[in-house]
Structure formats: structure tokens, C-alpha cells
N, C-alpha and C positions, 0 to 999 in steps of 0.2 A: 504494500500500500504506500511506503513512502517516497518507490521509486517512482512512480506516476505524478506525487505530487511535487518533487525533484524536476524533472519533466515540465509539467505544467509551471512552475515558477522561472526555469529558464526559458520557455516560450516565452514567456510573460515579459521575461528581461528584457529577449532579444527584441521583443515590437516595441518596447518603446527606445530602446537604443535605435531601431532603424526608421521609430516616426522623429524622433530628435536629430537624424542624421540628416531627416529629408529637410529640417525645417533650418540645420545650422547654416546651409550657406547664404538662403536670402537676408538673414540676420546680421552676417558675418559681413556680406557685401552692403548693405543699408550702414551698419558702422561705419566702414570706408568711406561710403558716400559725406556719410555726417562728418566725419573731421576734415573734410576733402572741403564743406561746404565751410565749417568753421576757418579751416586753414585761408580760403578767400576771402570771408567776411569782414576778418579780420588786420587782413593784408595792409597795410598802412602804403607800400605804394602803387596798390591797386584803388586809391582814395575816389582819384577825379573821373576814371571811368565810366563810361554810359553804362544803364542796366542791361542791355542788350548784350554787352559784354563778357557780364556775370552769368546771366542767362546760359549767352554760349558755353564760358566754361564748364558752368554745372550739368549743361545735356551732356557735355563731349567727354566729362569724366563717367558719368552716370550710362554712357554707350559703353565706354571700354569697360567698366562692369560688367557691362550685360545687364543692364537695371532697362526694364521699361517706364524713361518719366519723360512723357510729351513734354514739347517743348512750354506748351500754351501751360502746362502744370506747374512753372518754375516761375514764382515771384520775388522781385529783386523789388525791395524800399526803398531809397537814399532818403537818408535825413541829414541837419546838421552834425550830429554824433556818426553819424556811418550810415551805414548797410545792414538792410535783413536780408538772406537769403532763406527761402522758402519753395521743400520741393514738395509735391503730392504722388503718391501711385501704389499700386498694389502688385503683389509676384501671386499669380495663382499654384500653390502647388497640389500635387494628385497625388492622394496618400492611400490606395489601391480601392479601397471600396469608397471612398468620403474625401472630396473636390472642397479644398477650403483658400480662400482669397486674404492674402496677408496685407493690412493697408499699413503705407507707411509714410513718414511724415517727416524728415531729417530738412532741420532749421538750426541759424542760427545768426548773430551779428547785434546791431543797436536797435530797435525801435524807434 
């Protein structure tokens, strides 16, 4: 009897070791993005820049990712104080029976 439940507790392990597996790289890569977006917000001589600019940089790193975030989804603020950068988008991933949508939101800069 306790080999089955031996059994049944390493099944147990291995799915959620392989649904955590499927879920670390969107995560992993949304990090990236996020210090990627801080790292320019914060750029002191990226100051007098158009948003258009910022814009561009955040799709162009967010493509070499592999991130899906439209362009139209990337908001750039200027204020006196600086820069907001702000992206929007979701990674859908497919976890064999259950399709679930990760949204994700990586910001940062002055208000």
C-alpha cells in the first residue's frame, strides 16, 4: 500500500514541477523586460528624447524577447521629473488540458 502512495506523491511532484516549468520562462522574460524598461527610464542621457523613441526601444527589446507587446500597448509620459514607461500584454501558455492567459504589466520611471 505505500508503494502506490510513493507513486502517487511523485506524480504529484513531477506536475507541478512541469506546470512551474511551463510558467518560469514568461516570468523570467517579463523580468528582463522590466529592468530593461527601468534601465531606460531612468537613463539621465536619454532625458530630451521624443516618446516615440522610448516607444521604439521598449518594442525592439521586448521583440528580441520574444514578448508579444504591440507597439500601440507601450506608453511613454514625459514630465518635468522624467519618464514613465509603461508596457501592456499577455503570453498565453497551454498547460495540456487548461489554456490560461498571463497579463502582464512591467513599468517604470517618474510620474
Amino acid at each position: 500500500m505505500a508503494r502506490w502512495r510513493l507513486a502517487a506523491g511523485i506524480a504529484v511532484l513531477l506536475a507541478l514541477a512541469g506546470f512551474c516549468g511551463l510558467l518560469f520562462r514568461p516570468y523570467l522574460q517579463n523580468w528582463r523586460l522590466q529592468q530593461y524598461i527601468e534601465q531606460v527610464a531612468f537613463d539621465v542621457s536619454r532625458k530630451g528624447q521624443d516618446p516615440a523613441v522610448y516607444t521604439a526601444a521598449v518594442a525592439d527589446q521586448a521583440s528580441r524577447l520574444g514578448l508579444p507587446v504591440p507597439v500601440d500597448h507601450i506608453r511613454v509620459t514625459k514630465s518635468e521629473g522624467g519618464v514613465f514607461i509603461e508596457a501592456r500584454y499577455f503570453v498565453r501558455v497551454d498547460l495540456l488540458v487548461y489554456t490560461v492567459d498571463l497579463h502582464f504589466r512591467p513599468a517604470a520611471g517618474v510620474r
